[in-house]
C-alpha positions in Angstrom: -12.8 58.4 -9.0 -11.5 59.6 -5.9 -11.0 63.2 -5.2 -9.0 65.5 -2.5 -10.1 68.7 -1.2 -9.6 70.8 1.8 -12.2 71.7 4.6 -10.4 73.9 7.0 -7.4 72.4 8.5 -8.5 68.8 7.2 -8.1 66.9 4.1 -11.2 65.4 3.1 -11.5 62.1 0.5 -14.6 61.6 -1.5 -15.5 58.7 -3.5 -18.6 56.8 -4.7 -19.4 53.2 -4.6 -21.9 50.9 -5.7 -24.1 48.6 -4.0 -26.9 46.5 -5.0 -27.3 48.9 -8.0 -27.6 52.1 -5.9 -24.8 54.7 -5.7 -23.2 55.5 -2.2 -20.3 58.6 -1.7 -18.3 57.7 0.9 -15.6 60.1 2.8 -12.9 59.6 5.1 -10.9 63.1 6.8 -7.0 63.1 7.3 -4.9 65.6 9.1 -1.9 65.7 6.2 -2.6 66.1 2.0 -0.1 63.3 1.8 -1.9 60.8 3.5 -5.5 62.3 1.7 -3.8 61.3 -1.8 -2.0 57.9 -0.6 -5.5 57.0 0.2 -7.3 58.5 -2.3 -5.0 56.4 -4.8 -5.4 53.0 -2.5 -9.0 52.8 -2.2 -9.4 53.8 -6.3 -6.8 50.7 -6.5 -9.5 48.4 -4.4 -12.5 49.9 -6.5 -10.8 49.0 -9.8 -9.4 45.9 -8.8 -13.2 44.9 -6.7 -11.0 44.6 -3.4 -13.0 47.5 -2.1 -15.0 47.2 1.0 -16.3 49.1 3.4 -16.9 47.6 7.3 -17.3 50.5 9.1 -19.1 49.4 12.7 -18.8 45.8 12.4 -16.9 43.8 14.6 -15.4 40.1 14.0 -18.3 38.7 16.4 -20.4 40.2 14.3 -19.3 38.6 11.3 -19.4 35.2 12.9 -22.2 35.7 14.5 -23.8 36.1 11.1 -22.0 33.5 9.2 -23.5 30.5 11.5 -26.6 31.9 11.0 -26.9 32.4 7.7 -23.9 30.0 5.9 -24.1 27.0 8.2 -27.4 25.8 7.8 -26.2 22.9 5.7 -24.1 21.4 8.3 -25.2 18.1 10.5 -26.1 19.0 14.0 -23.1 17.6 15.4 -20.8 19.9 13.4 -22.9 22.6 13.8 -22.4 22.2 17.5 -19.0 21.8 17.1 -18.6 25.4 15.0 -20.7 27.0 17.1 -18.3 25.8 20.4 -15.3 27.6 18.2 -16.9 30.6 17.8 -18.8 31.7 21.2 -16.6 29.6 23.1 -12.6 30.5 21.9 -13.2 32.9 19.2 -15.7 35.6 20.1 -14.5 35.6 24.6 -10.8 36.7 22.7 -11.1 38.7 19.3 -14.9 39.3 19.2 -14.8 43.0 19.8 -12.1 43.7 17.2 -13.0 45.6 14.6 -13.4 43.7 11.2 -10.8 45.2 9.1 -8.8 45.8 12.5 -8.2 41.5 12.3 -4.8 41.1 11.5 -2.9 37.7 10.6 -0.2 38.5 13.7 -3.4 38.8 16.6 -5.0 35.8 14.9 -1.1 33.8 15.6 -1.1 35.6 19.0 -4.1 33.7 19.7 -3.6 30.0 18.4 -0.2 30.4 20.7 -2.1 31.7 23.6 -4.4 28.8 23.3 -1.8 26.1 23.5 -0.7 27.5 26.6 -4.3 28.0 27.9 -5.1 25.4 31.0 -8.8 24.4 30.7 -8.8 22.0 33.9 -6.7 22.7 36.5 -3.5 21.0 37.8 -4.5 18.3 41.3 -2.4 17.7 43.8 -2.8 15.6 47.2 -1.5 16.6 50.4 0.6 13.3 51.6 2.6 13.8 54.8 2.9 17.4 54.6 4.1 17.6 50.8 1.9 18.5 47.6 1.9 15.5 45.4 0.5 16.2 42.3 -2.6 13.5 40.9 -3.3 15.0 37.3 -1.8 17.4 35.8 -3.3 20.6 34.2 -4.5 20.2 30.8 -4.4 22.8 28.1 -5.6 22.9 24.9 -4.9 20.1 22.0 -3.5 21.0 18.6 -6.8 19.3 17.1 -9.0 22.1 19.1 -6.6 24.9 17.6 -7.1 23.4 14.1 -10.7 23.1 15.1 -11.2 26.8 15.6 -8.8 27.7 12.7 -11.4 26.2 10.3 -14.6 27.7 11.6 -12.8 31.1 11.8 -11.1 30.6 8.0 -14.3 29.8 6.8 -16.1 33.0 8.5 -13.6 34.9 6.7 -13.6 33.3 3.4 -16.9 34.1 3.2 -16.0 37.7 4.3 -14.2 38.0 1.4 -16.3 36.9 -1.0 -18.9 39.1 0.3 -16.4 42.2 0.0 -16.4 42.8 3.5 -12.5 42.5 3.4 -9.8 41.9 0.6 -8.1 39.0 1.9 -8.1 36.6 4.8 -5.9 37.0 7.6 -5.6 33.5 8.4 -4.5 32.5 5.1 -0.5 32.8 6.6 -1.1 31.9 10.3 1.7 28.9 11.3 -0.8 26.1 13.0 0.5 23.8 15.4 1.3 20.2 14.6 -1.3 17.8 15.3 -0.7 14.8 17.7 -0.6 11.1 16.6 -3.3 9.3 17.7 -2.3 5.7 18.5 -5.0 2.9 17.4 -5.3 -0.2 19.2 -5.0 -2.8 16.6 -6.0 -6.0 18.1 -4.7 -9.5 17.2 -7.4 -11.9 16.2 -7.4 -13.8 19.3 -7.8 -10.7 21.6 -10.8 -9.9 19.4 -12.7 -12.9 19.9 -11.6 -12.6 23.1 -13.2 -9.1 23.9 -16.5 -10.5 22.1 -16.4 -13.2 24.5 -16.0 -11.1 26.9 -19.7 -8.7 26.2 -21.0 -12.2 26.6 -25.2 -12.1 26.4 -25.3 -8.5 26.9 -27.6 -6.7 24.4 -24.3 -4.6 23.3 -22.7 -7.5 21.6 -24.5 -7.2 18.2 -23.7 -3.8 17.7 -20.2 -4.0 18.6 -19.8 -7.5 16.5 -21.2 -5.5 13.4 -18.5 -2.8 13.9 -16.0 -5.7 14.1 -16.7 -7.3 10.7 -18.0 -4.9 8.3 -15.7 -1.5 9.7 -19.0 0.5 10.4 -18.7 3.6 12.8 -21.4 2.6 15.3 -24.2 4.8 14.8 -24.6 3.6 11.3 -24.8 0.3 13.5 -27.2 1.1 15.8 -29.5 2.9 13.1 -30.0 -0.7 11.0 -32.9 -1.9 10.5 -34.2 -5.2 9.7 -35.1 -3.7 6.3 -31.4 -3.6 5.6 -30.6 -6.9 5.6 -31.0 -9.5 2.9 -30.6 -12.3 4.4 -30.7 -14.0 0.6 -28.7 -11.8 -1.0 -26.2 -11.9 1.8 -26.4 -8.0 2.0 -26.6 -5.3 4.6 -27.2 -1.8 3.2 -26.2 1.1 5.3 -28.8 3.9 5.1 -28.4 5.7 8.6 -26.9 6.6 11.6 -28.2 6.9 15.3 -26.0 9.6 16.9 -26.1 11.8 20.0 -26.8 15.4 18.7 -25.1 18.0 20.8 -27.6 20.6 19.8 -30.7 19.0 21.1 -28.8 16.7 23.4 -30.7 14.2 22.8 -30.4 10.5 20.8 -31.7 10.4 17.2 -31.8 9.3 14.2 -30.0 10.8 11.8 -28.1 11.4 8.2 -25.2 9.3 7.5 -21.4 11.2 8.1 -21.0 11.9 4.2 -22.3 10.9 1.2 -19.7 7.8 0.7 -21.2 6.3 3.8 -24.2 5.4 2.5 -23.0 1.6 0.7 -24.1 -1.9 0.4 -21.9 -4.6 2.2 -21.7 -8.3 2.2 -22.8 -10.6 4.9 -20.7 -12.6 6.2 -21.7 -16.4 7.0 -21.0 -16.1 10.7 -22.5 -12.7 10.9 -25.6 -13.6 9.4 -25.8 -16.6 11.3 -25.8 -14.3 14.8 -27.8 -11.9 13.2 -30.4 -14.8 12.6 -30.5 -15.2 16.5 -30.9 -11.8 17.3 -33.9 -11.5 15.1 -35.5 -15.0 16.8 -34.9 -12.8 20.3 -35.7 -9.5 19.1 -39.4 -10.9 17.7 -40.1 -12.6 21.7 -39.5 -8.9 23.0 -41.8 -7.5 20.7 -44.2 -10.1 21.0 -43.8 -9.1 24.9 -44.0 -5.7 24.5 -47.0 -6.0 21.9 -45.5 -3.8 19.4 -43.5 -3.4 16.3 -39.6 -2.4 16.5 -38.0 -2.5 12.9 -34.5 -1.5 14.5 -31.8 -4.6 15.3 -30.0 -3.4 18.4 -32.5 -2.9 21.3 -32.8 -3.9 24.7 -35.0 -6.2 26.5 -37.1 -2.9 27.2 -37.2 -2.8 23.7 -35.4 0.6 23.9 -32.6 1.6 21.2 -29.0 1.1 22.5 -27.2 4.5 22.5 -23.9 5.5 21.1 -22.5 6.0 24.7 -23.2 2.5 26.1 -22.3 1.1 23.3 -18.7 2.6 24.2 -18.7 2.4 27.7 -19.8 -1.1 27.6 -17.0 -2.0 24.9 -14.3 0.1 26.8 -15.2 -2.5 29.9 -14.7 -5.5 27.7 -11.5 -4.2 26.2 -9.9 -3.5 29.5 -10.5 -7.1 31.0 -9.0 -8.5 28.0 -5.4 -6.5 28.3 -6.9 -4.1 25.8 -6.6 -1.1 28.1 -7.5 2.4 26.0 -9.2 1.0 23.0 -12.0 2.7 21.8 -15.2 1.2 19.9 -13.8 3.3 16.8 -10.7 1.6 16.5 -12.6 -1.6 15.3 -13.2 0.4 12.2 -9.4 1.3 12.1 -9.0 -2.6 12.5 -10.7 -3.4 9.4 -8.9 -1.4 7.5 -5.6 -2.6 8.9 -6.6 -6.4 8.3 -8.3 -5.8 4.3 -4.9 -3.9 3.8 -2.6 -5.8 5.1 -4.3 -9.1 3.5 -3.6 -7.0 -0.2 -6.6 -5.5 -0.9 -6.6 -2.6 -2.9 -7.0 0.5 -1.2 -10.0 2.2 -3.5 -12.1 -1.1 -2.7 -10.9 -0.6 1.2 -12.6 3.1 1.0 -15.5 2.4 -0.4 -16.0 -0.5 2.1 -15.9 1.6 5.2 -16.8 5.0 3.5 -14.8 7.2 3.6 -15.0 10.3 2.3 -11.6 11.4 1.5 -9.3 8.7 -0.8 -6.5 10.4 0.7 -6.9 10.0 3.9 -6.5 6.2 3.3 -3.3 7.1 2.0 -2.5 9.1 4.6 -3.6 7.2 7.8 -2.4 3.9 6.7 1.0 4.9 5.0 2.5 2.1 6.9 0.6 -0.8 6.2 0.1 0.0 2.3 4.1 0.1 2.6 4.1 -3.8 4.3 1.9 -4.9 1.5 3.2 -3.5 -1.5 6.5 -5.3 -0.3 4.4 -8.8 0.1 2.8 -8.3 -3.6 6.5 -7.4 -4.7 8.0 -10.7 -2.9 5.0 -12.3 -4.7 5.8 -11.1 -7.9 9.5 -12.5 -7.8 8.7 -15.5 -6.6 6.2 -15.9 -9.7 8.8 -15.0 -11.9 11.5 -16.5 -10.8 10.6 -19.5 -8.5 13.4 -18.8 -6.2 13.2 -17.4 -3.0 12.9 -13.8 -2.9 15.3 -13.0 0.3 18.4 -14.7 -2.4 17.6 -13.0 -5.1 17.6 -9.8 -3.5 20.9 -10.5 -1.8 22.5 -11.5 -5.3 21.3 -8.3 -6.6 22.7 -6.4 -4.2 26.1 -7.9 -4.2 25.8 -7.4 -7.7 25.8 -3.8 -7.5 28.5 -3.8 -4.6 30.6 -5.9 -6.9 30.3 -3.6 -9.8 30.2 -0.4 -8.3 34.3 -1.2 -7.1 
């Protein structure tokens, strides 16, 4: 229980808490009895209630500071990295010396808005003839790198909370901005073969041709081994990943993107048939070399092909083609289009290329699950019916015209 009492010209509020089994009196000074019993009765509220807490000293940097440290050890190096750039980079340069319970839901708004406007490269401009022309212009932050920080700095708090540092998160009512549509290059089946054609004999083509049939992001291309293929079962199993990690900024192998990822795939006739070649060239550059290399995609060095040339290379190829601003990870967006637009169920779709999320196939493909449910539809009254679909749906609906007079 809290209690009241005067010491000189102050009011004084003492009251006792537990932590970790010990009992701690606290006490806080006000200059009015008013606001010594409005107090008195809120933090008895909080103890009741276990909203209590007590964060005297501690500033949001220090909070966050502590939170990678202790509650992100689970996370893969690459999103480690990445929560670690939201918090020393954006979060700690701007709120970092703000007290903890001082962190209000209005400064953490203040702040997502600020960012939007913030330029992180500069504007360029060209003198021509005396007049400024401008080359690129300034570039401020995305909505994906406010949502970005949002979520490492909810999930500090969240955990503030549930430690009773605070009684609720300030974030929890912020108004994020709305994230920009990323357009995917869906190529047509001829500009596909077209850009394979196109990588030609370079050491890049396997990787990239995998990612083109089977959907896989392309480290868990890179990272196959020849252990993963059963070339009598027609199978490839997908077991790991070789990624750039932004921690050790190095190339590595390394866990697969989520649990889903890790799957078993068929092999298709004309990928197993180039697969077969790569393994008759792969074995003269070990026998070369004198040594052992279990991993498919190497060069003539017999060096693993990294993530980034993979890209650049593919980026190259794409361009020459007409494909101008495709990325290597659309290919995976690709296979999705295709298996869904050809009528394949969607659950079967996700497990393919795992995903991790079933809704995010709902979400991101919206349109094309829309084209095909119309097709199966079609089908479905052509089955039943034998007529074409087109008359029947006109008949109905001057049917209901008709009627509805």
């Amino acid at each position: 229980m809290a209690t009241v009492d005067k010491r000189g010209k102050r009011y004084r509020v003492r009251y006792a808490i537990y932590e970790n089994g010990k009992r701690i009196q606290r006490n806080k000074s006000f200059s009015t009895a008013r606001e010594a019993k409005e107090y008195a009765a809120k933090v008895e509220h909080e103890i009741d209630t276990g909203q209590y807490s007590y964060t005297k000293g501690r500033t949001l940097a220090d909070v966050l500071n502590e939170w990678l440290e202790v509650y992100c050890t689970h996370l893969r190096p690459n999103a480690l990295a990445d929560m670690k750039t939201a918090v020393k980079v954006h979060i700690i340069p701007h709120l970092g010396n703000v007290p903890l319970e001082s962190v209000t839901t209005g400064m953490i708004q203040k702040f997502y808005n600020d960012m939007m406007k913030t330029e992180w490269k500069p504007a360029v401009y060209k003198e021509v003839k005396g007049l400024q022309v401008l080359v690129s212009p300034a570039k401020t932050y995305s909505a994906k790198t406010v949502h970005n920080v949002h979520s490492a700095l909810k999930q500090a708090l969240d955990q503030a909370v549930r430690t009773n540092l605070i009684p609720r998160n300030p974030c929890a009512y912020v108004r994020l901005p709305k994230k920009e549509t990323i357009d995917y290059v869906i190529p047509s089946p001829e500009q596909l073969s077209a850009l394979l054609k196109e990588l030609g004999d370079h050491p890049t083509y396997y990787p990239i041709l995998i990612c083109a049939m089977l959907g896989c992001r392309r480290g868990e291309a890179l990272g196959l081994q020849w252990q993963d293929i059963d070339f009598k079962q027609n199978t490839i199993h997908i077991r790991r990943a070789f990624i750039y990690n932004s921690l050790t900024q190095k190339n590595e192998i390394g866990e697969l993107k989520t649990k889903n990822s890790k799957r078993v795939l068929p092999l298709p006739e004309m990928l197993k048939a180039e697969l077969l070649k790569l393994k008759e060239r792969n074995k003269e550059v070990c026998d070369y070399l004198g040594v052992e290399i279990p991993y498919l995609c190497i060069n003539d060095a017999g060096q693993m092909l990294t993530p980034n040339l993979c890209s650049h290379h593919f980026q190259q190829a794409a361009k020459k083609v007409g494909l101008k601003g495709m990325r290597l990870h659309d290919l995976r967006h690709t296979v999705v289009t295709y298996m869904l637009d050809a009528g394949e169920n969607p659950k079967t779709v996700q497990e393919f290329v795992g995903h991790a999320d079933p809704g995010f196939m709902l979400r991101q493909y919206a349109h094309v699950l829309e084209q095909s449910k119309k097709r199966a539809s079609d089908a479905l009254m052509r089955t039943l019916f034998g007529q074409n679909v087109y008359l029947l749906q006109y008949i109905a609906f001057l049917s209901i015209s008709l009627f509805s007079q």
